[in-house]
Wavefront OBJ file of the C-alpha trace (Angstrom):
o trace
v 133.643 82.901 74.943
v 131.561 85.009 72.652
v 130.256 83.035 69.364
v 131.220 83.297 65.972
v 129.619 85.372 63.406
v 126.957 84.187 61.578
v 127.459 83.487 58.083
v 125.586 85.389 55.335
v 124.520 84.453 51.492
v 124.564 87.210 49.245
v 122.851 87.127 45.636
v 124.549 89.380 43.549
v 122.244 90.512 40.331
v 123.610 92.040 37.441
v 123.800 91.357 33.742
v 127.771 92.179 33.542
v 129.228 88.206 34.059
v 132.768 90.040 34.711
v 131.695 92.372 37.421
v 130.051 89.830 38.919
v 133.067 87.666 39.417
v 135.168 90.786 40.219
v 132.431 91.394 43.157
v 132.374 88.446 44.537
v 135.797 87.549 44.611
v 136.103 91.471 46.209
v 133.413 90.795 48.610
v 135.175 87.872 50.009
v 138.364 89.527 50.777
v 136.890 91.885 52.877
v 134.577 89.996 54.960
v 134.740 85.766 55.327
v 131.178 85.798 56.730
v 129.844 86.884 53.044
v 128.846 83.909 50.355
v 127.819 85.295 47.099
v 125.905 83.810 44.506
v 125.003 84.917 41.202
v 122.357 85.581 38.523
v 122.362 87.629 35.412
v 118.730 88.417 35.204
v 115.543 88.923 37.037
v 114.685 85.626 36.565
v 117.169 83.450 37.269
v 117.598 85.449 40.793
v 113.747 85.142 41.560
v 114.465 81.629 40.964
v 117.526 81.143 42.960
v 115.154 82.782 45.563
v 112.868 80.408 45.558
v 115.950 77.536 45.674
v 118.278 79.259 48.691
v 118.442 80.890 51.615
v 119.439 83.925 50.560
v 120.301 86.875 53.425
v 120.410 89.875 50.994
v 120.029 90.700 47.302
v 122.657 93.083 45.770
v 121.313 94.409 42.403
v 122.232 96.806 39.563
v 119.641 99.321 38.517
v 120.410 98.996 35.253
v 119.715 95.679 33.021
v 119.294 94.655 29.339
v 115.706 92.630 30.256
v 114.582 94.413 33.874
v 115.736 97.070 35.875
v 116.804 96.667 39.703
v 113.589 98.632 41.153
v 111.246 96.069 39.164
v 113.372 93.032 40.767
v 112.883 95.195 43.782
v 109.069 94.867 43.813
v 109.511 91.315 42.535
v 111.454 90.441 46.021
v 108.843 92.241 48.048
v 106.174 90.585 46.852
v 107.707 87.093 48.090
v 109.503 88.345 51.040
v 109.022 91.741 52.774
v 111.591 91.789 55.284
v 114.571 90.916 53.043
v 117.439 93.133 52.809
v 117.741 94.459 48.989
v 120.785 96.849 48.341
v 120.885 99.049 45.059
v 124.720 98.352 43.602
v 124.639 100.626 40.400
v 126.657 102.245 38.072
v 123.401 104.803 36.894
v 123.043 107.096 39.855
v 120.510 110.124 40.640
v 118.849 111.556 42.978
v 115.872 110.665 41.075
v 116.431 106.625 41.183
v 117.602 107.353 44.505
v 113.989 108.525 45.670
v 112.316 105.931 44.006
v 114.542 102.903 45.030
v 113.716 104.617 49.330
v 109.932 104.966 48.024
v 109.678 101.767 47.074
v 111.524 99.898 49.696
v 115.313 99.553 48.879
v 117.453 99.191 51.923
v 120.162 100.509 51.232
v 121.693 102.411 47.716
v 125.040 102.462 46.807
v 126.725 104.157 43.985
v 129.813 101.787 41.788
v 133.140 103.310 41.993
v 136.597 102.141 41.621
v 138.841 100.678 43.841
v 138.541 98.300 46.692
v 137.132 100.628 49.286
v 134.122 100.709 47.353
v 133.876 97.252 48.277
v 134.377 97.472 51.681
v 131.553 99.879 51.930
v 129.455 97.327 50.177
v 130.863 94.490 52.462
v 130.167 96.644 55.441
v 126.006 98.209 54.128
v 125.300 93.905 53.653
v 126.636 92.789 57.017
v 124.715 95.462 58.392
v 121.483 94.891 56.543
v 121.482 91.518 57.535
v 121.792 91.729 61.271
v 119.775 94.572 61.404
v 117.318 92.078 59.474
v 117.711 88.895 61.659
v 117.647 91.050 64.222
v 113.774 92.098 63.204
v 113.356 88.310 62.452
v 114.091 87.588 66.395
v 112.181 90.384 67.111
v 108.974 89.640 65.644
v 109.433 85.844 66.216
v 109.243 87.147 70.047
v 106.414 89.916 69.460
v 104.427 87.250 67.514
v 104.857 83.620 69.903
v 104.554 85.381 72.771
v 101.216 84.591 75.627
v 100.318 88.354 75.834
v 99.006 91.061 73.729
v 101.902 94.008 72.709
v 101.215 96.816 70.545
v 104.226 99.541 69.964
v 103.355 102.638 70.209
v 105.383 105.910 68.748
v 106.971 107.683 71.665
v 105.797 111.150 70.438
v 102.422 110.844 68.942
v 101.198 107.583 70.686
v 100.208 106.444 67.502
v 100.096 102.402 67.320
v 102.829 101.257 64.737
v 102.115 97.403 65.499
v 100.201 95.115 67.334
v 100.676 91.236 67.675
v 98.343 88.410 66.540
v 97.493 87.354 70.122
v 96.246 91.007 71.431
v 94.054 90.754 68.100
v 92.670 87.762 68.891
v 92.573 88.908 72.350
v 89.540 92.054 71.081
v 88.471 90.184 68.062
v 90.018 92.607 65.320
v 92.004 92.473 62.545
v 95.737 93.477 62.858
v 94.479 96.427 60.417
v 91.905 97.755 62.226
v 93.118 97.178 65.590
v 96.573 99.552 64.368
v 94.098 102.691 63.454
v 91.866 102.237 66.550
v 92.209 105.216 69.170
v 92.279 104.408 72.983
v 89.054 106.530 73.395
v 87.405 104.186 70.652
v 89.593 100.930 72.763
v 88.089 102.126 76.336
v 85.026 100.423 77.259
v 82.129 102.558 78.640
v 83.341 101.982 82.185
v 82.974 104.799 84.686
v 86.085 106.207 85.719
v 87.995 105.266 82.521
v 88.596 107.487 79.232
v 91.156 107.981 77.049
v 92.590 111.069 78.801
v 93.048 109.094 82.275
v 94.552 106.313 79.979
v 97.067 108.459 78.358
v 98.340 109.630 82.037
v 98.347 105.611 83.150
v 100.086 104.615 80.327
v 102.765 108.034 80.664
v 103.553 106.771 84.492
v 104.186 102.660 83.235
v 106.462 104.266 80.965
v 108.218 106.040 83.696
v 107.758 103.356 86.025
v 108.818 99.725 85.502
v 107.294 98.831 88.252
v 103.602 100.473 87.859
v 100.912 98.664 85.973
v 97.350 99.250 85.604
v 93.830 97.202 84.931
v 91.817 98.962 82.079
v 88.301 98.046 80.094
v 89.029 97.484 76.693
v 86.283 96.907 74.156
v 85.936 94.217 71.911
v 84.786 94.003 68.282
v 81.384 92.411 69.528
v 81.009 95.550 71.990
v 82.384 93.034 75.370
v 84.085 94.266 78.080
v 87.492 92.506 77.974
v 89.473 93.476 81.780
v 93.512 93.882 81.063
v 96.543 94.744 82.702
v 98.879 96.831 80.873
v 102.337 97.687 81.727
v 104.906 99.621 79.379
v 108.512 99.985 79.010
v 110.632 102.127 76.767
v 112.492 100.494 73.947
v 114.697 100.727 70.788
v 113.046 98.906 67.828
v 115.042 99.284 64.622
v 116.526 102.640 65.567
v 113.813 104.743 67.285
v 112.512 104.852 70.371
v 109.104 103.136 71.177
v 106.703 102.167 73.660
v 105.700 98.711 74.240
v 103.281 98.169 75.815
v 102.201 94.768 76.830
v 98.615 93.898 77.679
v 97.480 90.673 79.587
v 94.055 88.825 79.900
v 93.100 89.354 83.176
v 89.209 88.950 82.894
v 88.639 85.987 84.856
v 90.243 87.498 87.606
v 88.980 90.946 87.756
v 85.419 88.785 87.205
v 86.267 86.838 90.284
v 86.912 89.604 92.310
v 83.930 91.530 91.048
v 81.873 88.619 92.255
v 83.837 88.572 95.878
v 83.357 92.150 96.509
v 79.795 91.783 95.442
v 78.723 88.677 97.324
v 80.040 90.102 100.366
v 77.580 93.141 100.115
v 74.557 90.693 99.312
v 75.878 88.911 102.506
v 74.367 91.634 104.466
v 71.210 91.643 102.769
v 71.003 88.093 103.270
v 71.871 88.367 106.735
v 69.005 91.125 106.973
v 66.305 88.629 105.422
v 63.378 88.132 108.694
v 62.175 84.891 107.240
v 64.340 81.196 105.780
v 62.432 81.645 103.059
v 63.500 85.330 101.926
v 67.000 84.232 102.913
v 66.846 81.265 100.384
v 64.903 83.310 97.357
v 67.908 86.408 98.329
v 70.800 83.652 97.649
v 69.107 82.591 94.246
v 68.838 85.886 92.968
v 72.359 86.392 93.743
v 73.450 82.863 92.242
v 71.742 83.864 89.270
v 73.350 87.787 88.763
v 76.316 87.487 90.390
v 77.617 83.675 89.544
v 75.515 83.731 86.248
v 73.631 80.377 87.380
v 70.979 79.958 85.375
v 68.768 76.824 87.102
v 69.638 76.002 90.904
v 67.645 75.650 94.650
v 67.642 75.783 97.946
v 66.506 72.573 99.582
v 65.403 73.197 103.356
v 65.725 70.104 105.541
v 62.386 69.681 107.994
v 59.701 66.954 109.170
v 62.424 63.963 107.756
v 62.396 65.344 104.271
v 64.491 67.819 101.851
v 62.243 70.311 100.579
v 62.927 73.153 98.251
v 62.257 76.568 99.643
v 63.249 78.787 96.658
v 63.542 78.062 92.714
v 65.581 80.366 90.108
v 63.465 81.942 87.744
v 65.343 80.194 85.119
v 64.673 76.487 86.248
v 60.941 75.044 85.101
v 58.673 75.030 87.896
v 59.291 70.865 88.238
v 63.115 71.834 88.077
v 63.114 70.660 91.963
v 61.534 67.913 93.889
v 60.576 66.973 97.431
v 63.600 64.208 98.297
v 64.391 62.378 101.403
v 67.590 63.069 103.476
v 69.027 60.236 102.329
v 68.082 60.462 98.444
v 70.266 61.074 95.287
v 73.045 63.841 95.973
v 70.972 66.607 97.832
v 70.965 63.980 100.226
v 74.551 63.103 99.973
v 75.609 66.885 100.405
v 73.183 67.079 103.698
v 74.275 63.865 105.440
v 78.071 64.663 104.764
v 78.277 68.282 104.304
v 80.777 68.016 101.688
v 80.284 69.637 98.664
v 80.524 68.275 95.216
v 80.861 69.362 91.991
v 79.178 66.482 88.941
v 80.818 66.904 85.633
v 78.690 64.410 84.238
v 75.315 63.138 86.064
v 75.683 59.962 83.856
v 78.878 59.191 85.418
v 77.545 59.894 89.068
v 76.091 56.800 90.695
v 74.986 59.459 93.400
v 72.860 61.877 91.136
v 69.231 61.507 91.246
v 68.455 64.676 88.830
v 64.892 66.128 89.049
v 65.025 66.106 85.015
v 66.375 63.619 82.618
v 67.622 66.528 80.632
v 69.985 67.684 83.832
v 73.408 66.409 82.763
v 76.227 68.528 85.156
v 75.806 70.216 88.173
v 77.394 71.243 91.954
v 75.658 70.793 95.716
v 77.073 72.697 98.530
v 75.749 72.070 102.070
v 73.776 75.538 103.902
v 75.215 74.935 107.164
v 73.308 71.646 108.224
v 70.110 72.791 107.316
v 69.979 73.082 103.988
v 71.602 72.417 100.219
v 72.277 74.478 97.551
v 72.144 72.706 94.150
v 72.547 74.606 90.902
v 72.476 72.395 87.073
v 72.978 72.487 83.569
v 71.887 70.978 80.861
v 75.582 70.135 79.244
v 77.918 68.551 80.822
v 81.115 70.250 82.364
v 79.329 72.871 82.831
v 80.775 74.019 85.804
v 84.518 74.709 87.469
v 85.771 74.405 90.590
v 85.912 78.076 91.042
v 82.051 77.475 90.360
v 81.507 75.640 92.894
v 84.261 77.872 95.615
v 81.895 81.165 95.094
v 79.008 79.601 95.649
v 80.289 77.868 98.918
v 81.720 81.666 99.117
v 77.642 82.764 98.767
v 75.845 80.030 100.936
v 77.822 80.281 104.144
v 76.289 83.524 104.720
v 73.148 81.948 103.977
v 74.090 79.676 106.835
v 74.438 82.073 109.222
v 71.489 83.699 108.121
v 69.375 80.603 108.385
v 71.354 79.568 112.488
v 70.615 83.146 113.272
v 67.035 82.754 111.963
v 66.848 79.063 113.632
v 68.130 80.493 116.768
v 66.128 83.880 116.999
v 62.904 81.193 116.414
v 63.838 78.901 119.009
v 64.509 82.462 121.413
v 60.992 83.777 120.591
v 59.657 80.430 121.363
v 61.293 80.077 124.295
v 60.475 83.660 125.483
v 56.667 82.797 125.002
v 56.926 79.572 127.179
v 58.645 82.182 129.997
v 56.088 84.602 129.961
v 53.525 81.843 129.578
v 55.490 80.912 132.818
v 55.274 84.016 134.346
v 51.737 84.699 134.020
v 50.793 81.039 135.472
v 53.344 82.078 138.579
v 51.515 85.252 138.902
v 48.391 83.981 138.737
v 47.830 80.509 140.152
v 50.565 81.350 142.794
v 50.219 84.856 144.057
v 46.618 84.268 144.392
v 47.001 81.621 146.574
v 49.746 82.874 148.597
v 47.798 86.187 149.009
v 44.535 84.216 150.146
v 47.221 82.232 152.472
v 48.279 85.508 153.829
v 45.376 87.102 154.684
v 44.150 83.983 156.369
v 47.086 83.806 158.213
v 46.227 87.320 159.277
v 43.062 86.562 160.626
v 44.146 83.468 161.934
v 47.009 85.530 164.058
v 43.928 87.633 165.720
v 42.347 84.839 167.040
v 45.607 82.694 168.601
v 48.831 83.304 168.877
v 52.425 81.156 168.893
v 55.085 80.222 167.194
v 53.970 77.989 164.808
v 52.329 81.036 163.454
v 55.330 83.020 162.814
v 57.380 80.059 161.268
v 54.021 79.383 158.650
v 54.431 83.632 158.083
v 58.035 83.169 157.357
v 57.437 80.209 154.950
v 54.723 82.157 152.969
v 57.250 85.355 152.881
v 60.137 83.411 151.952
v 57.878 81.809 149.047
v 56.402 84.962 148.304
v 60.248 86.025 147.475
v 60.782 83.308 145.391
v 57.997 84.136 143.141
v 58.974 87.411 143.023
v 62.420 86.768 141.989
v 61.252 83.930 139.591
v 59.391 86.325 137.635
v 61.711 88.974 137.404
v 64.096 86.346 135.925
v 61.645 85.213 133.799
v 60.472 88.724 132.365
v 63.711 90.651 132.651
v 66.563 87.919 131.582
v 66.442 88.773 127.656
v 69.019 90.939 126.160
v 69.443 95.078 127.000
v 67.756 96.666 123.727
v 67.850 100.126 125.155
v 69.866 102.186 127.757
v 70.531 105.196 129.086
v 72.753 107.141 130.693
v 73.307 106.805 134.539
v 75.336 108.480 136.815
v 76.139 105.730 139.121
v 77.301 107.607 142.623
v 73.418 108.785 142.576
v 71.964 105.862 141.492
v 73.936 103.627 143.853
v 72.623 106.158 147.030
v 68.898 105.425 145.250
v 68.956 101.638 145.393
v 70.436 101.964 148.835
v 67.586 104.160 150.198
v 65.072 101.231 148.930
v 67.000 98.522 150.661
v 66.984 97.434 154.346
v 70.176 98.387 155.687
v 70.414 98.380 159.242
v 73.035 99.831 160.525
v 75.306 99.533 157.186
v 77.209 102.217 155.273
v 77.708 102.794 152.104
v 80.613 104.572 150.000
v 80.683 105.634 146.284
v 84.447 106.064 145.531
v 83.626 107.332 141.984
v 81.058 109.050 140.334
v 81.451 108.108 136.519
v 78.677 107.828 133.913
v 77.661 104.247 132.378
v 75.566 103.140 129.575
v 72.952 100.619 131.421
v 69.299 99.891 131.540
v 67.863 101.369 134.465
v 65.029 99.000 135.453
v 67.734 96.103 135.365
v 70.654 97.948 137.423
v 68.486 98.795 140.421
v 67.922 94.986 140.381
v 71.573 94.213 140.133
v 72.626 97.304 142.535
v 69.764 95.970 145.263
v 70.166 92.351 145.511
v 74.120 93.067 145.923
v 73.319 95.572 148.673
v 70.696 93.062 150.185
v 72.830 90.090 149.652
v 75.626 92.233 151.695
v 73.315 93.164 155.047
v 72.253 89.802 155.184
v 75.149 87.470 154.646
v 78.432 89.585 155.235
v 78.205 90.504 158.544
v 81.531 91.116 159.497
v 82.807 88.626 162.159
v 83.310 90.701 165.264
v 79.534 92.109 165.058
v 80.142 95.360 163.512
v 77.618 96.706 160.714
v 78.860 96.079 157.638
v 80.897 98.525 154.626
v 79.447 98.437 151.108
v 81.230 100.085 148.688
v 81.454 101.101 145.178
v 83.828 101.934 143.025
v 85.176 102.163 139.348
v 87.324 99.896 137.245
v 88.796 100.068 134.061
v 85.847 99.193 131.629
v 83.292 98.610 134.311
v 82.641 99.181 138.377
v 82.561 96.809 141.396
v 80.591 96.412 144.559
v 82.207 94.968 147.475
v 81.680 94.804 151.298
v 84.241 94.594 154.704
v 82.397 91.120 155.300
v 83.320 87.587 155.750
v 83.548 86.877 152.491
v 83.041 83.678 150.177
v 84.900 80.839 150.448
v 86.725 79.573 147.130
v 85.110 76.771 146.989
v 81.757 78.519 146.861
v 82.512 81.169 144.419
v 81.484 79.279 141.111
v 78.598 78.399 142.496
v 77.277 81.405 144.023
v 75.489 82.261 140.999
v 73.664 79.187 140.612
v 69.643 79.935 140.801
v 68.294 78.176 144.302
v 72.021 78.504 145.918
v 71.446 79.727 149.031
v 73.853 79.535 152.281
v 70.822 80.451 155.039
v 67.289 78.779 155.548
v 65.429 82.434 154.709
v 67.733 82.829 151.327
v 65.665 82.194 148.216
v 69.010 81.565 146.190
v 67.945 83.811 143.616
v 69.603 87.176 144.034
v 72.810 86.572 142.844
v 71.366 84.495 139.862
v 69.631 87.673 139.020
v 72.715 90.138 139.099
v 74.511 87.848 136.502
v 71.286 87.270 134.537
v 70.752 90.865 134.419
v 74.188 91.338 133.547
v 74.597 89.258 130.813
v 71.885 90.876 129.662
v 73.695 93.876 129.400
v 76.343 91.883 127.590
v 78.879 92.266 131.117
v 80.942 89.991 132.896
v 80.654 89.782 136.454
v 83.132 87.859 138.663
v 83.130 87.262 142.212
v 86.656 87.303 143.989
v 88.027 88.672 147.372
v 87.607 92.226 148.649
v 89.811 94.553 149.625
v 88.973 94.035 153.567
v 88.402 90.287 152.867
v 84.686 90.642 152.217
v 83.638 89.433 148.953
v 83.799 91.651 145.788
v 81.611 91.546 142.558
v 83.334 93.216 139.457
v 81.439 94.358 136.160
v 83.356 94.562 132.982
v 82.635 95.202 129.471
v 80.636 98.115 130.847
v 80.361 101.101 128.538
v 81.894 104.056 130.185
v 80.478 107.507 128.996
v 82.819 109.626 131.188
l 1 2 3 4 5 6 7 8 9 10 11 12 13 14 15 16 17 18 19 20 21 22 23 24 25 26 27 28 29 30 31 32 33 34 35 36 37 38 39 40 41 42 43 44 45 46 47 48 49 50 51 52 53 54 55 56 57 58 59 60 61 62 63 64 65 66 67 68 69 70 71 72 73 74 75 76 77 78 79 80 81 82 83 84 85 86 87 88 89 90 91 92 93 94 95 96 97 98 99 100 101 102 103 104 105 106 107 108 109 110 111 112 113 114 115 116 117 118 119 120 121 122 123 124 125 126 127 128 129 130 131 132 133 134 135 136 137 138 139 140 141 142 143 144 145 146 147 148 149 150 151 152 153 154 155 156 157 158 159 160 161 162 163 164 165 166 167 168 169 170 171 172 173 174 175 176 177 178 179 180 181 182 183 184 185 186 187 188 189 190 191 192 193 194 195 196 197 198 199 200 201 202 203 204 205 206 207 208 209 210 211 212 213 214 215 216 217 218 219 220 221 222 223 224 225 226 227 228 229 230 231 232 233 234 235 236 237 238 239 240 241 242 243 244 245 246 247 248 249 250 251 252 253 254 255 256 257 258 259 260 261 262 263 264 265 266 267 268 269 270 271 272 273 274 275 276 277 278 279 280 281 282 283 284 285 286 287 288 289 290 291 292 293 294 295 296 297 298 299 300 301 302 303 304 305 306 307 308 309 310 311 312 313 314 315 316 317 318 319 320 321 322 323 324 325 326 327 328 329 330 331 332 333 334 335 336 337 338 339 340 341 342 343 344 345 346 347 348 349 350 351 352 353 354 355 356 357 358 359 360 361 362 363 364 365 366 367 368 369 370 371 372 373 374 375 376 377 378 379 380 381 382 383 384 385 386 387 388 389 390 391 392 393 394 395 396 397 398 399 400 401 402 403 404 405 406 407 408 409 410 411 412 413 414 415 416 417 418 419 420 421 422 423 424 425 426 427 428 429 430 431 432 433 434 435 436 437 438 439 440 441 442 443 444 445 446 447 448 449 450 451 452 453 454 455 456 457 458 459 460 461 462 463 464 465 466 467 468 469 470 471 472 473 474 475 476 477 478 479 480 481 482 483 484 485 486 487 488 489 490 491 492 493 494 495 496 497 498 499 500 501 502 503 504 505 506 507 508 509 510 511 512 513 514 515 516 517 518 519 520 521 522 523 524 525 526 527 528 529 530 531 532 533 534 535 536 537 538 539 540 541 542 543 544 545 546 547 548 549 550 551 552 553 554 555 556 557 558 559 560 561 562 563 564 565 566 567 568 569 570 571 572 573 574 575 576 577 578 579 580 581 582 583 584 585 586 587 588 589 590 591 592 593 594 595 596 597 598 599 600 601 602 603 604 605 606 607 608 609 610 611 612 613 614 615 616 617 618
């Protein structure tokens, strides 16, 4: 059910007492929405203004103490926006041009009759919802959360902005009206008024289109926005409003994503903690505008600050224990915390009495990252999400830095390792040898031949230990290698009886050389020695391709299932001569390679390595 129509006063102004009666008494004939009250002069109706609610003024032009354009200005001077019809007897195209040039809403000439009257029943009614309707209109453009300027449709002039995209730059409503987008744009690259034009054409077009721009504020800022526009009637004529929301903080916050994740890899670059640390300050301080904060290393029991910003005094961080104040907290825990208010932290030990807010964000569990202020509430919890956002790849940096340490370390103890095995124990195994030798030319027996065996047998395992020792660590460089002719060239190096060997495939791999003939020989070794098929016959090596790698298998007796994880194992050996380290080699080496390698049954029964995760060149 559709409501009723709103009710409307009218003051009617005119010095004529009779005609006044005769209008309103006409007036309400032809319409029951219309009220009219009366004055004879300008200022009893200026006073009646100030006393009613009046929804239009109806005057005559022509009056013993004012005419109706001075009432006119009068009105406009209290009220802008209030419908003021000319009703006059004194007509011309002169008064005409002067009542429209000065703000009249509507002029209407006096005539007889009651149609007259209905014409003036019909302009007021009209006046006055076309009035309220502004009213609703500009209560919306004004109380609204976003900036909105209208824009003409043809020029792209600005006819009207709102009080909140004003306060939004920092203008006036005055200025903001005459300022052109290329004066609005911000020196951004990529954005000018020509490009803004053409965004602003398609949201027009598009409902659904919207764009971010750089607008520039009155104090020369950068102020992000997202603008969208839509095509609309105000008052008559078509215009473009265009509505423009804050989106700063956001297009900040991404800004600061996209560029943390590029310092990630520079952090993850960093050779040394302590570049890592003074990398992640500089990038606290640029990117997350934090002006005082540090990096607090844990080592030898204690917390101890490995880099300062340039902004925090040089006592702005202490030495603290891993238990002390909320550095301490952060590193026992690894939760982290955000302090509004240090004086309302039981927790917070600050370096400086003057440090009043402040957040601490565990670095892994090695370290803490602390950053303060000197006021409280200085930070949000979007503060302290970036820079948890920032320090985890600090972490990694700092495990990958931990790890690579502990690597090098270890790889010094191995070749430390190495050269004792190839020094205090080839030496004597060599001077064992040769006096074995001699001792052979004097006597002769079996005892001989088992010692001989013993010293060969260790003579392997030395061998093998220090080619596990100096060739376990990661493949830094390969080549490529045909592996049909490099399989035949291990073979030829191998003892191989009365054993075959077939190459079903001849593709290309990407492998270190050095380490394959290692992996390629003890297979082939382990083969003529262990997988002697059972009724006697030499044995069948073959090689062949798979998808992503290549296998090696032989027509022997296999390994039982309940060897097969263990096979591997360095020392696991299934015969007396075995040193137990061949196999441990070929998935040492690789590993190394960054392959799998997985022992299962052949396709004769024998036993079957396969290699995957092998790069395949052809």
């Amino acid at each position: 059910m559709s409501a009723e129509p709103a009710a409307m006063t009218v003051l009617h102004v005119d010095d004529d007492g009779e005609f006044i009666a005769l209008t309103a008494e006409l007036l309400g004939r032809q319409s029951d929405r219309i009220t009219v009250i009366s004055a004879t002069n300008a200022a009893e109706a200026l006073d009646l203004l100030e006393r009613e609610d009046v929804d239009c003024v109806v005057s005559d032009y022509e009056m013993s103490e004012t005419d109706g354009l001075e009432l006119l200005a009068a009105v406009r001077e209290r009220n802008e926006e209030l419908p003021f019809i000319l009703f006059t007897g004194r007509g011309s195209e002169e008064i005409a041009s002067e009542a429209i040039s000065a703000g009249v809403t509507d002029y209407l000439r006096k005539g007889g009759g009651s149609d007259q009257f209905a014409l003036l029943a019909n302009r007021i009614e009209n006046a006055v919802e076309q009035a309220r309707s502004r009213v609703s209109y500009r209560a919306v453009f004004e109380n609204t959360d976003v900036g909105l300027t209208v824009r003409d449709v043809e020029t792209g002039t600005v006819v009207d902005v709102n009080q909140e995209y004003c306060d939004m730059l920092g203008y006036d409503r005055e200025t903001l009206s005459d300022i052109t987008l290329d004066e609005l744009t911000a020196d951004v690259p990529g954005y000018d008024a020509e490009r803004g034009v053409e965004l602003l054409e398609r949201a027009v077009a598009d409902p659904e289109f919207s764009f971010e721009w750089p607008d520039e504020r009155s104090d020369g800022t950068t102020r992000w926005v997202e603008v969208d526009a839509t095509q609309v009637q105000i008052e008559g004529r078509e215009r473009s409003l265009v509505t423009v929301t804050d989106v700063h903080e956001r297009h900040e916050r991404e800004a600061a994503l996209a560029t943390l994740h590029q310092v990630a890899t520079e952090i993850q670059e960093c050779e040394t903690v302590e570049a890592a640390c003074e990398r992640t300050i500089d990038a606290a301080e640029s990117i997350l505008e934090f002006e005082m904060c540090s990096i607090l290393v844990a080592g030898d029991g204690w917390l101890v600050p490995k880099a300062l910003s340039a902004g925090a005094p040089d006592d702005g961080a202490r030495r603290m224990r891993p238990d002390q104040g909320l550095a301490g907290e952060t590193y026992q825990t690894g939760e982290p915390t955000l302090v509004e208010d240090v004086l309302d932290d039981e927790t917070a030990e600050p370096a400086k009495a003057s440090y009043r807010s402040g957040i601490s964000v565990p670095v892994g569990e090695s370290a803490v990252f602390q950053a303060v202020a000197t006021e409280s509430n200085a930070f949000s919890q979007e503060d302290l999400e970036l820079a948890e956002l920032l320090v985890s790849h600090t972490a990694r940096a700092l495990d990958r830095l931990r790890f690579e340490g502990e690597l090098r370390r270890q790889n010094e103890r191995l070749e430390e390792f190495a050269s004792v095995v190839s020094h205090d124990l080839r030496n004597p195994l060599t001077v064992a040898q040769g006096n074995l030798e001699l001792l052979a030319e004097e006597c002769d027996g079996k005892h001989l031949d088992h010692v001989r065996e013993a010293l060969d047998r260790m003579a392997s395992i030395t061998e093998d230990t220090l080619r596990l020792a100096r060739h376990g660590d990661a493949v830094e460089e390969t080549s490529p290698v045909d592996i049909a002719a490099f399989a035949d060239r291990c073979w030829n190096v191998v003892q191989t009886d009365e054993a075959t060997l077939t190459v079903t495939d001849s593709p290309t791999i990407s492998a270190d050389r050095t380490r394959l003939q290692h992996i390629f020989e003890n297979l082939f070794r382990n083969s003529v020695d262990h997988a002697t098929p059972a009724d006697g016959a030499a044995v069948a090596i073959t090689v062949g391709v798979l998808p992503g790698g290549f296998y090696v298998e032989d027509d022997g007796v296999g390994i039982p299932d309940t060897e097969r994880d263990r096979v591997f194992d360095p020392g696991h050996t299934t015969t007396e001569q075995g040193t137990g380290f061949g196999l441990a080699i070929v998935e040492e080496f690789a590993t190394a390679h960054g392959w799998t390698v997985h022992v299962t049954e052949g396709s004769d029964g024998g036993a079957r390595f396969e290699f995957t995760g092998v790069e395949v060149l052809d």
